[in-house]
LOKOL-802757 format. One record per atom (N, C-alpha, C, O): residue number from 1; atom name; x, y, z. Coordinates in Angstrom, 1 decimal, decimal comma. Example, Ala and Ser with C-alpha at 12.3 -4.5 7.8 and 13.67 -1.06 7.14 Angstrom:
! residues 2
(site 1 'N' (13,2 -5,7 7,8))
(site 1 'CA' (12,3 -4,5 7,8))
(site 1 'C' (13,2 -3,3 7,8))
(site 1 'O' (14,2 -3,3 8,5))
(site 2 'N' (12,8 -2,2 7,1))
(site 2 'CA' (13,7 -1,1 7,1))
(site 2 'C' (12,9 0,0 7,9))
(site 2 'O' (13,4 1,1 8,0))
This chain:
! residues 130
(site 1 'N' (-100,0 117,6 -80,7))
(site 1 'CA' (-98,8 118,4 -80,7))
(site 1 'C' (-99,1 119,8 -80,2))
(site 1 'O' (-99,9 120,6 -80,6))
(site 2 'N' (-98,1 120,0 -79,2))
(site 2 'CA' (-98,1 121,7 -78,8))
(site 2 'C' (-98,0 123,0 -79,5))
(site 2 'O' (-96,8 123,5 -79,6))
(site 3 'N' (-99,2 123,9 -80,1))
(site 3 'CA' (-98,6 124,7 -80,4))
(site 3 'C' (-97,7 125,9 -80,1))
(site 3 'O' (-98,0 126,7 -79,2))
(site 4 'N' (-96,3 126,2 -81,0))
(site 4 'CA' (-95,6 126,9 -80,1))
(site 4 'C' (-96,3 128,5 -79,9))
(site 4 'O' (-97,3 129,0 -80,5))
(site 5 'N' (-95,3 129,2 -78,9))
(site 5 'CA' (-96,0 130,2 -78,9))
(site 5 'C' (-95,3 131,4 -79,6))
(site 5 'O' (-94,1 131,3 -79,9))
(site 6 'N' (-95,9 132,3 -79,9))
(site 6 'CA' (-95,2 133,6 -80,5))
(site 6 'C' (-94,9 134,3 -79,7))
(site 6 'O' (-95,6 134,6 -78,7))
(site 7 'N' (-93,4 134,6 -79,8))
(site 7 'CA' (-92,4 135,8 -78,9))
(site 7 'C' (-93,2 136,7 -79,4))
(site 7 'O' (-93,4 136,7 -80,6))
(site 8 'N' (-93,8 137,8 -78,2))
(site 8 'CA' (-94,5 139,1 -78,5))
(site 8 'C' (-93,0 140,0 -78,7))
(site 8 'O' (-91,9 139,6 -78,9))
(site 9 'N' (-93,4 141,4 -78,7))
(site 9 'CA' (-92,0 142,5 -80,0))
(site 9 'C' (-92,0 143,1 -79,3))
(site 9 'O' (-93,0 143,1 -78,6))
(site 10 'N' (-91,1 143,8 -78,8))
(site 10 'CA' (-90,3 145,0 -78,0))
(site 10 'C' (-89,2 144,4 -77,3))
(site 10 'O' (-89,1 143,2 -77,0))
(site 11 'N' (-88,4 145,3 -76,8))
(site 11 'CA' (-87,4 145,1 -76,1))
(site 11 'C' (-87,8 144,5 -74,7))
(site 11 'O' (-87,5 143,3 -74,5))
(site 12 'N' (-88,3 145,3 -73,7))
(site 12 'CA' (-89,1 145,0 -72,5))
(site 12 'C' (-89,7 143,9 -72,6))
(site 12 'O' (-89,1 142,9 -72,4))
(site 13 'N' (-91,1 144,0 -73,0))
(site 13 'CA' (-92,1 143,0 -73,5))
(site 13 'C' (-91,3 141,5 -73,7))
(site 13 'O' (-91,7 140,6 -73,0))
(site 14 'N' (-90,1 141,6 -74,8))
(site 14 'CA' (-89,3 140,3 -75,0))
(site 14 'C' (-88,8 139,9 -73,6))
(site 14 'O' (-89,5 139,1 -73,0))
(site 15 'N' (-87,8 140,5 -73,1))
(site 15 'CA' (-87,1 140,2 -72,0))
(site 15 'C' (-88,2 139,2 -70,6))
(site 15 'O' (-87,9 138,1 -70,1))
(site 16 'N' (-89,2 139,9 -70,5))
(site 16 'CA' (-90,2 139,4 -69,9))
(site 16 'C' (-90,9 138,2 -70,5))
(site 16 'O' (-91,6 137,4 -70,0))
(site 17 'N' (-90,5 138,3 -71,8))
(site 17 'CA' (-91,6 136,7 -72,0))
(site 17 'C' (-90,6 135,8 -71,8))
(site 17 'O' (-90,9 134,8 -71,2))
(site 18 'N' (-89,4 136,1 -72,3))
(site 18 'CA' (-88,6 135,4 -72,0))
(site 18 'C' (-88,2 134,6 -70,6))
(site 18 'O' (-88,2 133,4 -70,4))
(site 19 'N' (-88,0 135,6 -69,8))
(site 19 'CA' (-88,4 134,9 -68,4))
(site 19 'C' (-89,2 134,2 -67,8))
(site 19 'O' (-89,1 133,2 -67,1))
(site 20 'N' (-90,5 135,0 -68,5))
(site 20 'CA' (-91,7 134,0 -68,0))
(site 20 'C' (-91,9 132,6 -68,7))
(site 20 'O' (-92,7 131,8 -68,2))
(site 21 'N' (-91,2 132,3 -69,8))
(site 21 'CA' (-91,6 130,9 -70,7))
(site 21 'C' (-90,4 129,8 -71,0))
(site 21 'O' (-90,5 128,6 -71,5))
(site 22 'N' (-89,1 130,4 -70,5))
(site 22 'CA' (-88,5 129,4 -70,2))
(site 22 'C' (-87,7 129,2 -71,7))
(site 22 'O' (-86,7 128,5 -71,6))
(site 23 'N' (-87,9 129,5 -72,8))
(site 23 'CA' (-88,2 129,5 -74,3))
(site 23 'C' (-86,3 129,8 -74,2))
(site 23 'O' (-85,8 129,0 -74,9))
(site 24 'N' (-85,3 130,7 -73,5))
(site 24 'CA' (-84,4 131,1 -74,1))
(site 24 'C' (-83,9 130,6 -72,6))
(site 24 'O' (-84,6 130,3 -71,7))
(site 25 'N' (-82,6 130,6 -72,5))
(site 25 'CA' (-82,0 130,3 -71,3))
(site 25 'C' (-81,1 131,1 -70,8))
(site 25 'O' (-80,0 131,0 -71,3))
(site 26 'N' (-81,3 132,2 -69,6))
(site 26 'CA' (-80,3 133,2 -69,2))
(site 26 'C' (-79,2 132,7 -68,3))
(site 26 'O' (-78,3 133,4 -67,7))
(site 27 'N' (-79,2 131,5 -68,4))
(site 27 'CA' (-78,4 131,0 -67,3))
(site 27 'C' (-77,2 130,8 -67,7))
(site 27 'O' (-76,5 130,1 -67,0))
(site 28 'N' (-76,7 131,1 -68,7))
(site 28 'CA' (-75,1 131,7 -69,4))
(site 28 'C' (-74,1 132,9 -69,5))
(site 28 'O' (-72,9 133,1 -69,6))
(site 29 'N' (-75,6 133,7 -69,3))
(site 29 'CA' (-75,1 135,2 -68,6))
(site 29 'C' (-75,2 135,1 -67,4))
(site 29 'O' (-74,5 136,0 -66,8))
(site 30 'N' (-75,9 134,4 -66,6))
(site 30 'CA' (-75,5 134,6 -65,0))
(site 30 'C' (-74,1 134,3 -64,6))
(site 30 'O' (-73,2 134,8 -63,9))
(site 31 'N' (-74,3 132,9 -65,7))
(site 31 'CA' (-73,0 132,1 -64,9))
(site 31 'C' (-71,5 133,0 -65,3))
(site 31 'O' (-70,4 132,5 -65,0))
(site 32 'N' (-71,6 134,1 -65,9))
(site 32 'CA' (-70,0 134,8 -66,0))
(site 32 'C' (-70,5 135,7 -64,7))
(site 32 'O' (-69,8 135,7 -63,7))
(site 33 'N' (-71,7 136,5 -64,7))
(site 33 'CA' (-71,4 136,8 -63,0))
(site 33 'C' (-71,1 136,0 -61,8))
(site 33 'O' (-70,4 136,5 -60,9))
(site 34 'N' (-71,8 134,7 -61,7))
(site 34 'CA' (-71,4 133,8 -60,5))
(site 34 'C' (-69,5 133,5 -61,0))
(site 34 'O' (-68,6 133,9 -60,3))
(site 35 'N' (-69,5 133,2 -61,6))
(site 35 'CA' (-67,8 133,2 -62,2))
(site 35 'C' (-66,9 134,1 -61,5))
(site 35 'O' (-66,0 133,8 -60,7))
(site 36 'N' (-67,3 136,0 -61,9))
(site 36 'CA' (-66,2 136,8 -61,2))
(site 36 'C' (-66,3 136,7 -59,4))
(site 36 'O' (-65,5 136,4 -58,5))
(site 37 'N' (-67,8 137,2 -59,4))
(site 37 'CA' (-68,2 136,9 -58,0))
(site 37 'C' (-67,2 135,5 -57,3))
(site 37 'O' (-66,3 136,0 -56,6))
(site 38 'N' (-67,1 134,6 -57,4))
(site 38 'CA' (-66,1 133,5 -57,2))
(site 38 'C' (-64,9 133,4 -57,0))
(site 38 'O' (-64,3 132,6 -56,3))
(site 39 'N' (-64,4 134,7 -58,0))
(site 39 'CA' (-63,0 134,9 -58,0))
(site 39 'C' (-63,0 135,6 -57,1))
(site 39 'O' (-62,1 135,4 -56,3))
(site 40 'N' (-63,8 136,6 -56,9))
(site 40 'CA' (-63,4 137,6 -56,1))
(site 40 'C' (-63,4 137,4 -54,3))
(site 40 'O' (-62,8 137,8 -53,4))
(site 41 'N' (-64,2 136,7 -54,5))
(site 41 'CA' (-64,1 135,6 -52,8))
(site 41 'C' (-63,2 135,1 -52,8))
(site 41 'O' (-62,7 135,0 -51,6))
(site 42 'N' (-62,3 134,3 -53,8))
(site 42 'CA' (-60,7 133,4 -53,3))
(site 42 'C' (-60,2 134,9 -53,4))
(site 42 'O' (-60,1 135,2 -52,3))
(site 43 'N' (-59,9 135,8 -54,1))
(site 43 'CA' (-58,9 137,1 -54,5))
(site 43 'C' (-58,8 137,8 -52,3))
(site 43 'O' (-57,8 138,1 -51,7))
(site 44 'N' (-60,2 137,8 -52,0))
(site 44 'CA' (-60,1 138,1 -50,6))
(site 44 'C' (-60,0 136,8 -49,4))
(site 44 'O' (-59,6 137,0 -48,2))
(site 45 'N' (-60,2 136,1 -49,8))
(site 45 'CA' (-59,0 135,1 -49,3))
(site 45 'C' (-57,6 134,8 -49,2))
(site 45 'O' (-57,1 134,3 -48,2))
(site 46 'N' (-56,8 135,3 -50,3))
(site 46 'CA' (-55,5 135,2 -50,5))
(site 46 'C' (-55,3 136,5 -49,8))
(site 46 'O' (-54,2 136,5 -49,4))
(site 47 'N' (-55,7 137,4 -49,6))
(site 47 'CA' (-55,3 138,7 -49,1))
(site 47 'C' (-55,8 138,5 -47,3))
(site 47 'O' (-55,0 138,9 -46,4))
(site 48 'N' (-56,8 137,9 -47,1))
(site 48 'CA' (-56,8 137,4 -45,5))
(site 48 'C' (-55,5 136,4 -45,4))
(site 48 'O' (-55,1 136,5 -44,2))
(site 49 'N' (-54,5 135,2 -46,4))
(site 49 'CA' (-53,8 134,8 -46,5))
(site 49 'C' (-52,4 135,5 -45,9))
(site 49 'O' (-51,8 135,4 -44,9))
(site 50 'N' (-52,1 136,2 -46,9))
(site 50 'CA' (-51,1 137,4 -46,7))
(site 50 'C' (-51,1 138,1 -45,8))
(site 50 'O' (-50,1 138,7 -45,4))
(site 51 'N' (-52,7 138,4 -45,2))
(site 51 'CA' (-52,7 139,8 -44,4))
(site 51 'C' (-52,4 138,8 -42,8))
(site 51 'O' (-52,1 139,1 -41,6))
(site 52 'N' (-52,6 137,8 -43,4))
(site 52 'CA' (-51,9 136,4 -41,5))
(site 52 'C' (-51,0 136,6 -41,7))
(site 52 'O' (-50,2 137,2 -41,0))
(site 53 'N' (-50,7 135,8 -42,9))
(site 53 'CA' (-48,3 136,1 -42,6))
(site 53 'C' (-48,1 137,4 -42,4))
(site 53 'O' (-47,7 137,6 -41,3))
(site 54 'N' (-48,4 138,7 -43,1))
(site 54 'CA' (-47,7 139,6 -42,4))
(site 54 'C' (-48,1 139,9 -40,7))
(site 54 'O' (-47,2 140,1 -39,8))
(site 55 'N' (-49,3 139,8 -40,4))
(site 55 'CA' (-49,4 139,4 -39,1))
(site 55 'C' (-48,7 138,8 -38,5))
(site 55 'O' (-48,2 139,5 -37,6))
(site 56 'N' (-48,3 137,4 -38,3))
(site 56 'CA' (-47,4 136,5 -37,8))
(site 56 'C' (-46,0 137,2 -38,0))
(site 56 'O' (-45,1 136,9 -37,2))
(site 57 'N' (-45,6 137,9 -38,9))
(site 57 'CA' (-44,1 138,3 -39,2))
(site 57 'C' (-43,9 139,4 -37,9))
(site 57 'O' (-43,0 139,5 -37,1))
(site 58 'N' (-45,0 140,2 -37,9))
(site 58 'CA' (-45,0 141,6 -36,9))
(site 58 'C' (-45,1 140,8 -35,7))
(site 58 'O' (-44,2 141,1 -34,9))
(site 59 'N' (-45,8 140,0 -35,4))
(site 59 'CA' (-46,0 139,7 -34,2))
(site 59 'C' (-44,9 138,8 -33,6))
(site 59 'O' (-45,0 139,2 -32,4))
(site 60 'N' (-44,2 138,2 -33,6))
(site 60 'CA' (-43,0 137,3 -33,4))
(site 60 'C' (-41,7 137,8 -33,6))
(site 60 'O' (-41,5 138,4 -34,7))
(site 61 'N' (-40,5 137,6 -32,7))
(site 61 'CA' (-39,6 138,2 -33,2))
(site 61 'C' (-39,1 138,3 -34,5))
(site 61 'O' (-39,7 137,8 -35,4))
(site 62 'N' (-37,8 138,9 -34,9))
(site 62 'CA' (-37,6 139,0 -36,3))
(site 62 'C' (-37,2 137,2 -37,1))
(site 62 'O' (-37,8 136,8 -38,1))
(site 63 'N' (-36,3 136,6 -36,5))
(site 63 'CA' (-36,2 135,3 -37,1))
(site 63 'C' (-37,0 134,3 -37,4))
(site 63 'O' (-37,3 133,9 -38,5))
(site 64 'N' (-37,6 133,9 -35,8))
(site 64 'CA' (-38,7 133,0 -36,3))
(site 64 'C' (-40,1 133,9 -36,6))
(site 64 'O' (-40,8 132,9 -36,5))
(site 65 'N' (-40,7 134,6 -36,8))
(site 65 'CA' (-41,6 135,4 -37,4))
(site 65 'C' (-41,8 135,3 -38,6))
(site 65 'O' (-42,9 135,0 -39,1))
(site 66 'N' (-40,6 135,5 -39,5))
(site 66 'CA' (-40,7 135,6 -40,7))
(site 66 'C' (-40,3 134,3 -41,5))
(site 66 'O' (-40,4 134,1 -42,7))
(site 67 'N' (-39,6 133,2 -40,3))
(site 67 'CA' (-39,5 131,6 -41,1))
(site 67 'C' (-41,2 131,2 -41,1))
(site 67 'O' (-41,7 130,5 -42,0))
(site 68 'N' (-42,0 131,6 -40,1))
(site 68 'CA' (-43,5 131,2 -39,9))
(site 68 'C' (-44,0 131,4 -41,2))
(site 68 'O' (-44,6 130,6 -41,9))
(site 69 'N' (-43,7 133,5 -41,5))
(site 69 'CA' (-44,3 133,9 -42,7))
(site 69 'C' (-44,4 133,3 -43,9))
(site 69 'O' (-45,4 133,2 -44,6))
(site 70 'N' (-43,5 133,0 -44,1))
(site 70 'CA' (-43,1 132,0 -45,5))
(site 70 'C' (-43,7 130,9 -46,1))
(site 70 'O' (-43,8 130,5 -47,3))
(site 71 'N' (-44,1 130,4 -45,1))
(site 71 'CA' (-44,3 129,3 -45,4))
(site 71 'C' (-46,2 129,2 -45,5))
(site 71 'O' (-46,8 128,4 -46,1))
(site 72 'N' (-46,8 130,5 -44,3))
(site 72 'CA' (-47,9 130,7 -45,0))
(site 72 'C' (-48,4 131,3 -46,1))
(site 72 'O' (-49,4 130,9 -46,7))
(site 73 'N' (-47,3 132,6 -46,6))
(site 73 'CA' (-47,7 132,7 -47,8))
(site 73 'C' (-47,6 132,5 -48,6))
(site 73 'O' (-48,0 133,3 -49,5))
(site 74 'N' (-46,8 130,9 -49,0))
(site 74 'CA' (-46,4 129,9 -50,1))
(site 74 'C' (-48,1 129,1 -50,1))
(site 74 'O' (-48,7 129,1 -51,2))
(site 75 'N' (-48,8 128,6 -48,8))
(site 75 'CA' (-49,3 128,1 -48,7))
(site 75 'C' (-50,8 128,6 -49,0))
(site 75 'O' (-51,8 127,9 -49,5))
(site 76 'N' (-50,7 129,8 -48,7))
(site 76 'CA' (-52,2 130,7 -49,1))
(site 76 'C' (-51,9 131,0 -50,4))
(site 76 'O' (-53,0 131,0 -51,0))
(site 77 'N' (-51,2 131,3 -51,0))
(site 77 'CA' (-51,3 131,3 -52,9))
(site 77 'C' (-51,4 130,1 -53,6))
(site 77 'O' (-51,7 130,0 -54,8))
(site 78 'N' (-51,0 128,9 -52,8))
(site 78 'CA' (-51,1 127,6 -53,3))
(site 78 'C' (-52,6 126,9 -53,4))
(site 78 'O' (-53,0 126,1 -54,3))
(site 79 'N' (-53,5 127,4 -52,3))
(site 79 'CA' (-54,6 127,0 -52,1))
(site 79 'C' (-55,3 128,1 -53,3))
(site 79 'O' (-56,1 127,5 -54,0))
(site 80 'N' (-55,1 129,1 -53,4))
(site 80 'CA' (-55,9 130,5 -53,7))
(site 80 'C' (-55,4 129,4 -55,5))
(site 80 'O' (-56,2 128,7 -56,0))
(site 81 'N' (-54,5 129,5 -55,9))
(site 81 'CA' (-54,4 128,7 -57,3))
(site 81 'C' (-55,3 127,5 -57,4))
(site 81 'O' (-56,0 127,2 -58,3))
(site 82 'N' (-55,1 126,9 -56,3))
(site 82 'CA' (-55,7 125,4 -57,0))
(site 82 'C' (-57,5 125,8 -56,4))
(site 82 'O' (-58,3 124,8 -56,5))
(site 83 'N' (-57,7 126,8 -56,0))
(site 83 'CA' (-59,3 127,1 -55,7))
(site 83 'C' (-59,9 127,9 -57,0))
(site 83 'O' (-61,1 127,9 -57,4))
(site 84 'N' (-58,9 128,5 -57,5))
(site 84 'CA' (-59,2 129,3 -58,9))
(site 84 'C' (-59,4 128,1 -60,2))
(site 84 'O' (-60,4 128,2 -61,0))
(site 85 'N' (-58,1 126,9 -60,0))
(site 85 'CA' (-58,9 126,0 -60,8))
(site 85 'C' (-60,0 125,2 -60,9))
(site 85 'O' (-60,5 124,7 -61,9))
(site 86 'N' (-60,4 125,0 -59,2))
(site 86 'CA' (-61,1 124,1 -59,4))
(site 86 'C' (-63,1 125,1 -59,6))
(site 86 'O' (-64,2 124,8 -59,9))
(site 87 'N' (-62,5 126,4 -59,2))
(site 87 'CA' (-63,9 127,4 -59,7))
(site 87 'C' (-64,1 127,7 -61,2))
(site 87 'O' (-65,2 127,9 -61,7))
(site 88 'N' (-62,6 127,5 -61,9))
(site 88 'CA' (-63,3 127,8 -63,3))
(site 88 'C' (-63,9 126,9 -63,9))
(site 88 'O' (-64,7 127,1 -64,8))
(site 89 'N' (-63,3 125,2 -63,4))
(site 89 'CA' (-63,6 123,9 -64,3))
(site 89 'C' (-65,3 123,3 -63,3))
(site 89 'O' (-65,9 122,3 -63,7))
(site 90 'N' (-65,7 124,0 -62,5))
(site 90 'CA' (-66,9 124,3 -62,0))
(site 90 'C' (-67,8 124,7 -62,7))
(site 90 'O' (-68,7 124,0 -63,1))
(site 91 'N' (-67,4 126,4 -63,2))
(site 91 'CA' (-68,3 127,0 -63,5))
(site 91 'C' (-68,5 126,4 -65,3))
(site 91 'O' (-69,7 126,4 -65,9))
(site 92 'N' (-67,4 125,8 -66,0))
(site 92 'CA' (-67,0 125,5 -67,1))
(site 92 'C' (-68,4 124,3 -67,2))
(site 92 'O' (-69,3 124,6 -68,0))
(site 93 'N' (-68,4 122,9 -66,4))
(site 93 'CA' (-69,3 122,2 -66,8))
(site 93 'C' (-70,7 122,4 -66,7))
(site 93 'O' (-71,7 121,7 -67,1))
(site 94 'N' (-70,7 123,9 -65,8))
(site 94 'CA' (-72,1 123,9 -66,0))
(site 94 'C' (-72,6 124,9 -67,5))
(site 94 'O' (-73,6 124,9 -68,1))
(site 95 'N' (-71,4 125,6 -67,7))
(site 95 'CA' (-71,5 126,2 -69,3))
(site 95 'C' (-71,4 124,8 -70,2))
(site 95 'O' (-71,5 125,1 -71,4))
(site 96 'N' (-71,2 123,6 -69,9))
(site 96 'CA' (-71,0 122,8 -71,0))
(site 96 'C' (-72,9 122,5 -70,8))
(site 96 'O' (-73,7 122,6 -71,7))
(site 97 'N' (-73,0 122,2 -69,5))
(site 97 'CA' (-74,4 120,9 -69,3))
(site 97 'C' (-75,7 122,2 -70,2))
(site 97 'O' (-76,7 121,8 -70,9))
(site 98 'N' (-75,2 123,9 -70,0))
(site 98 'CA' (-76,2 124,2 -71,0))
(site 98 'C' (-76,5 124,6 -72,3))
(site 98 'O' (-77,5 125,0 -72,8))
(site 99 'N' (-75,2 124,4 -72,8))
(site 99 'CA' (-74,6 124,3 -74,4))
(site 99 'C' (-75,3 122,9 -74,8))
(site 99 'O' (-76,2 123,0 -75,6))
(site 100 'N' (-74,9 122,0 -74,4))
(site 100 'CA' (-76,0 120,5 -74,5))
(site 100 'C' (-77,3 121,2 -74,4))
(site 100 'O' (-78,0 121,1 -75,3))
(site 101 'N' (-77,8 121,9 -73,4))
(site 101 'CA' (-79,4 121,8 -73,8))
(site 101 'C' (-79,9 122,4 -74,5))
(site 101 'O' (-81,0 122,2 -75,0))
(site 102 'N' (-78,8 123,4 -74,9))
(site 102 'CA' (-79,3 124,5 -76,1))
(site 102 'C' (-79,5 123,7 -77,3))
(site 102 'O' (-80,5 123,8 -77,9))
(site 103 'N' (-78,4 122,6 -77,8))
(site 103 'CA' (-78,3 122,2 -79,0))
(site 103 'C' (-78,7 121,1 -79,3))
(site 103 'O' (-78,6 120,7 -80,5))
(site 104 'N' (-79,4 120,3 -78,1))
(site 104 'CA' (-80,3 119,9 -78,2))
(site 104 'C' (-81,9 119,8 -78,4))
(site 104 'O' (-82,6 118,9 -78,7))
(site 105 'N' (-82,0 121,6 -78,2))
(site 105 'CA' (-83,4 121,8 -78,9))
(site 105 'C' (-83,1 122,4 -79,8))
(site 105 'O' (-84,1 122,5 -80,4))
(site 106 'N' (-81,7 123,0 -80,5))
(site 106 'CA' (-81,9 123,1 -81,8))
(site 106 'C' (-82,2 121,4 -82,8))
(site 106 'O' (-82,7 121,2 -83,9))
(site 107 'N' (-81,7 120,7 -82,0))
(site 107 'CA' (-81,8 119,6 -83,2))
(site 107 'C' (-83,3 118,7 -83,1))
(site 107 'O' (-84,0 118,1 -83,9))
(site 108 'N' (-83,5 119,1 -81,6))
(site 108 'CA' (-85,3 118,8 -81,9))
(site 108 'C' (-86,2 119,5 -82,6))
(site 108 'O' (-87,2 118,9 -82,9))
(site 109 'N' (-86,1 121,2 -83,2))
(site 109 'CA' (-86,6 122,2 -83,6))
(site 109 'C' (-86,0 121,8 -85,1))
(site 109 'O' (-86,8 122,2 -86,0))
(site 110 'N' (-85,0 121,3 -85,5))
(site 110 'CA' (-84,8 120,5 -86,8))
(site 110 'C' (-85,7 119,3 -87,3))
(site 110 'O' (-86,6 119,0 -88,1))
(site 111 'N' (-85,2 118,8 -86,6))
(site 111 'CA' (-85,9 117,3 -86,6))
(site 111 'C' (-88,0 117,5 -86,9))
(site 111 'O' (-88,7 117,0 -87,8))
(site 112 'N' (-88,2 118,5 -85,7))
(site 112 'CA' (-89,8 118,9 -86,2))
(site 112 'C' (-89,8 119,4 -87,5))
(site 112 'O' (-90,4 118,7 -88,4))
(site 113 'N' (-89,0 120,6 -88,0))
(site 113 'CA' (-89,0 121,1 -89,5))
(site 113 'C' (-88,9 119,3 -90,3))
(site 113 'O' (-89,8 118,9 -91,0))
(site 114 'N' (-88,3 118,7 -90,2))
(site 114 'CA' (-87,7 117,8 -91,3))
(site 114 'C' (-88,3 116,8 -91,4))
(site 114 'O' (-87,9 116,0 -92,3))
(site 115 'N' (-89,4 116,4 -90,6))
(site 115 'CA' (-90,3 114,9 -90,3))
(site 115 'C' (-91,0 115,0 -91,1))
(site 115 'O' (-91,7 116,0 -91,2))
(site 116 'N' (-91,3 114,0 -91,9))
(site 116 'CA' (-91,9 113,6 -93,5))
(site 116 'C' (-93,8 113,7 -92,8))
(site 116 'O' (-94,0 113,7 -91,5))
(site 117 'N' (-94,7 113,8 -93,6))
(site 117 'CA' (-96,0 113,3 -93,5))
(site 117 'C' (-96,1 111,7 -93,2))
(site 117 'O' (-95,5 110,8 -93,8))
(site 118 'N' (-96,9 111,5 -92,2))
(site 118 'CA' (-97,0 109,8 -92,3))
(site 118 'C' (-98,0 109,5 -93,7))
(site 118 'O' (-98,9 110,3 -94,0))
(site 119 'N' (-97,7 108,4 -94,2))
(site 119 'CA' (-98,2 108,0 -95,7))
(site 119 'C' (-99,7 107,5 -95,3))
(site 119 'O' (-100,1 106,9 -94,4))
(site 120 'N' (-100,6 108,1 -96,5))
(site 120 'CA' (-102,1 107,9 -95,8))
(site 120 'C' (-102,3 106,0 -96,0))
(site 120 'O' (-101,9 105,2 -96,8))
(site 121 'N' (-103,1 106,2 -94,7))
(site 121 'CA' (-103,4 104,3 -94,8))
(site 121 'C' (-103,9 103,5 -96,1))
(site 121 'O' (-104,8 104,0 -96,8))
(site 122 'N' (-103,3 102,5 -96,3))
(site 122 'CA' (-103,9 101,8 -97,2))
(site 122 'C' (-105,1 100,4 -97,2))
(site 122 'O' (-104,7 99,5 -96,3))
(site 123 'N' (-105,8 100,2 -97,7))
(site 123 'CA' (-106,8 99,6 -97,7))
(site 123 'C' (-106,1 98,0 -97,9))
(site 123 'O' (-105,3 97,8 -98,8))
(site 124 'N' (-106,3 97,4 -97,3))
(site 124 'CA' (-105,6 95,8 -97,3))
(site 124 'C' (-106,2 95,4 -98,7))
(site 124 'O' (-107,4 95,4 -98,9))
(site 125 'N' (-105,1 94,9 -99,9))
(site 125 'CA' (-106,0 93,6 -100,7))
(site 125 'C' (-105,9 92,6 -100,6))
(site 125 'O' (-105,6 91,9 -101,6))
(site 126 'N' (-105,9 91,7 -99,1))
(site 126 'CA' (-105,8 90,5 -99,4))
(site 126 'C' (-107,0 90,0 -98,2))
(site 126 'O' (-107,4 90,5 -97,1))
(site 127 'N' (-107,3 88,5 -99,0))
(site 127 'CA' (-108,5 88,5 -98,7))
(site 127 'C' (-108,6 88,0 -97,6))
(site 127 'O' (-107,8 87,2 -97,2))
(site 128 'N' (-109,9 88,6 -96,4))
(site 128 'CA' (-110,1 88,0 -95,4))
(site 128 'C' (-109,5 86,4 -95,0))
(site 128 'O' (-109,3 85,5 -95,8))
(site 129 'N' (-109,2 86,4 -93,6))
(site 129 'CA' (-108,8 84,6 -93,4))
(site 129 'C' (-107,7 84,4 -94,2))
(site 129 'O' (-107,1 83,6 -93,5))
(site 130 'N' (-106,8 84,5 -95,3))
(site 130 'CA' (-105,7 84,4 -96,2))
(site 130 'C' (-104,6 84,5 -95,6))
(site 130 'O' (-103,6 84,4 -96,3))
């Protein structure tokens, strides 16, 4: 059986063993920065969205210019919504897959506390050949 190891003390010192041993998993706090970071790429998307239809509105005369506009920027908030859902329920199962690994070594870290002694061997009494 492996023995575990002792988290050394301090703030610094922690942070670093941490990284180096794999022991805690930071990949929960990343995942809310990959999260905004994500948003903020569709957020400049919908605004290159918008910033076309109004383009197309200027550039074309007044009627058909702005029947054009319409219908792209129904269509670029349409996409920018359903790109928002499909980034959050993204980022979502990978906060689920490491909630599962967390509590899964909590219940292996139980399970080691709670596992009985194996019972010492006993000496057979029955007789040879029998």
């Amino acid at each position: 059986m492996r023995r575990p190891l002792t988290r050394p003390q301090g703030p610094g010192i922690a942070l670093l063993w941490d990284l180096l041993t794999f022991e805690r998993l930071m990949t929960n706090q990343v995942i809310h920065l990959i999260y905004w970071a994500g948003l903020a790429l569709i957020a400049i998307g919908a605004f290159g969205a918008i910033g076309a239809a109004v383009g197309v509105a200027i550039r074309d005369p007044f009627p058909f210019g702005l029947l054009l506009a319409i219908p792209v920027v129904v269509g670029g908030l349409l996409v920018m919504a359903a790109l928002i859902l499909l980034w959050r329920s993204f980022c979502e199962f990978y906060v689920a897959i490491f909630k599962i690994s967390e509590d899964l070594a909590v219940l292996r870290a139980g399970l080691d506390n709670e596992r009985p002694a194996p019972p010492p061997a006993r000496a057979s009494t029955r007789a040879p050949g029998a």
